[in-house]
C-alpha positions, 0 to 999 in steps of 0.5 A, a space after each residue: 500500500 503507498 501514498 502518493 503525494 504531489 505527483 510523480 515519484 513522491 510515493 512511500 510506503 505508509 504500511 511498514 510494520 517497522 515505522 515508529 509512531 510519529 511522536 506528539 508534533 509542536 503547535 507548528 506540526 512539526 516533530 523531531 525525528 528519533 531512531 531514525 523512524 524505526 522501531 528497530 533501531 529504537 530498540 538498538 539505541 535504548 540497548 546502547 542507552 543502557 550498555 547492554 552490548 549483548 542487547 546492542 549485538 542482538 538489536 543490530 542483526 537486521 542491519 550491516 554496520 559495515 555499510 549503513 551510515 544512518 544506524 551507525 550514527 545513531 550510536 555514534 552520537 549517543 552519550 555515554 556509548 563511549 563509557 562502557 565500548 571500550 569493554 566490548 572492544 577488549 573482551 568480544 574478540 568475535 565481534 571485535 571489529 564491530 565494536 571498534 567500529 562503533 568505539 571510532 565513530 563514537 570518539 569522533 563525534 565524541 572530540 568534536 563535541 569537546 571541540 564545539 561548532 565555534 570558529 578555530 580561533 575561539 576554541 581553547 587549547 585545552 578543547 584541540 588537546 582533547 579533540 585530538 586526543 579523541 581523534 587519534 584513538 578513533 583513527 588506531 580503532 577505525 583503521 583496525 576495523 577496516 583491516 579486519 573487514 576490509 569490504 566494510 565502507 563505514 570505517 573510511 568514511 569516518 577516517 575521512 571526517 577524522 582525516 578533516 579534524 586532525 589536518 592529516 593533508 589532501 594526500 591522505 584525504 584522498 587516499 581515504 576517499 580512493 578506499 570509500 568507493 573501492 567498496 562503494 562507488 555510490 557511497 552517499 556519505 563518504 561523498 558528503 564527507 570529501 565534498 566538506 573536505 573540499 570547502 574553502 574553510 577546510 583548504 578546498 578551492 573556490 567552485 572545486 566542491 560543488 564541480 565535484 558535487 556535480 559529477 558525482 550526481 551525474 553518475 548516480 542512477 535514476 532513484 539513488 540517493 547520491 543525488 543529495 550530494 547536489 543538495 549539500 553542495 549548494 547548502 555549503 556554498 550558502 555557509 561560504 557566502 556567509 548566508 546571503 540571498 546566493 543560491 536564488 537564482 533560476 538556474 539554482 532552481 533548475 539544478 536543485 528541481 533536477 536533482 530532486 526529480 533524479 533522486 528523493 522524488 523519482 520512483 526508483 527511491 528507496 525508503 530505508 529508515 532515516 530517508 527523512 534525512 535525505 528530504 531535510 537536505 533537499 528542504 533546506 536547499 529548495 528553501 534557501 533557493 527559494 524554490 516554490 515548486 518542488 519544496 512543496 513536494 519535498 515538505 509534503 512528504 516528510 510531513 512535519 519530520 525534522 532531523 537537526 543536520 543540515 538546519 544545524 547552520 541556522 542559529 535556531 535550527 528548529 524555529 527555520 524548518 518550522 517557519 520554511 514548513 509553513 510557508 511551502 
């Protein structure tokens, strides 16, 4: 059974047994998504809430780590999962990988919540000495981890973020990214992760991410979510051009609607748990673009659900989404 929204392509499941109850929405009809939507990965962050590992191991059997980002975020942001995963990474040498996995995507996250969002020159020496500190035992881990299971793509595309937080170079920066598409060539996140490496504040040239946005894009099939990358590349040049009125133009439009029909709205789209996290990205840029068409589309399916990143550029995140909702 499917709803259709809005026409072509904006069609989703609406009978998944697995779909958690759309919480109690703000007076703005808005609410913010959880668990990626899923009662299983509910299931899977309550177990790493409690550091339960046997649970955590159990909760984890319907995904692969190795490959979904989304899952494995969920416990990467997770306070406290760095408390008790060291545990599991000596004494479960069977699932020991998994475990290094989730103890390196942790500890990034980790250190840049030590470091904060703030520009380089207001953070102290001692948020860079913990920030590094958290940052290097998540390389030893994460590069562990893809040595035992070397068809796993996660681990690379949180090197690449490490790789960023600690200035490692554009050698080894690309030699990551080389990794990530050895194993997945489509990989959404990993290109997410270099488009940001690409970024003038991060060393990047003018025009150099979003041509490589552009090409990624142009390779990615009809339905595939690697569409996003457009989406995020022109929100990126917006924070570059210090949030102005830069992205509205028509033929921003045209590029953002194309990139959209290609993706999130063509019927070839896959609804995994955490989809709305690729229809926050094309919200957000259809909005700054102040596209009116397609955003309808967009903000029709995902129905009030909002998910911090990217509205996380804004200073009230929450108070855009809900104004940017109301007006499409």
């Amino acid at each position: 059974m499917f709803n259709r929204l809005f026409g072509r392509g904006a069609e989703r499941p609406v009978a998944d047994p697995h779909v958690l109850p759309v919480p109690r929405r703000q007076k703005n009809g808005m609410y913010t998504l959880r668990a990626l939507g899923d009662t299983r990965v509910l299931a899977l962050v309550e177990a790493a809430d409690a550091g339960d590992w046997e649970a955590v191991k159990a909760a984890l059997a319907p995904f692969d780590l190795g490959r979904d980002h989304r899952v494995l975020g969920e416990l990467a942001d997770l306070d406290g999962v760095q408390d008790w995963i060291g545990r599991a990474v000596e004494e479960d040498k069977e699932h020991r990988a998994t475990a290094l996995l989730i103890s390196g995507a942790r500890h990034i996250s980790w250190g840049w919540e030590a470091r904060t969002s703030d520009l380089a020159v207001n953070v102290t020496q001692e948020q860079w000495r913990i920030f590094h500190e958290r940052l290097r035992l998540a390389e030893e881990q994460l590069l562990e981890a893809a040595e035992l299971r070397p068809e796993w793509v996660t681990p690379w595309r949180h090197l690449l973020t490490s790789g960023r937080g600690m200035s490692l170079g554009p050698a080894v920066n690309e030699t990551r990214f080389e990794a990530a598409l050895r194993r997945d060539p489509l990989d959404l996140e990993s290109h997410l992760e270099r488009l940001s490496q690409l970024q003038p504040r991060w060393g990047g040239k003018p025009g150099q991410a979003l041509a490589f946005a552009q090409e990624a894009s142009a390779r990615a099939p009809h339905g595939h979510r690697l569409g996003c990358v457009i989406a995020m590349a022109y929100i990126e040049e917006w924070v570059e051009s210090e949030r102005g009125d830069y992205l509205v133009t028509s033929e921003i439009q045209a590029q953002l609607r194309e990139a959209a029909d290609h993706s999130i709205l063509h019927p070839a789209y896959v609804w995994r748990p955490g989809w709305q996290h690729d229809f926050n990205m094309f919200a957000m840029a259809l909005s700054l673009a102040g596209e009116r068409h397609t955003i309808r589309r967009v903000f029709q399916t995902l129905d009030g659900a909002y998910t911090k990143w990217p509205w996380i550029y804004f200073a009230e995140p929450e108070k855009q989404f809900a104004r940017r909702y109301r007006r499409a």
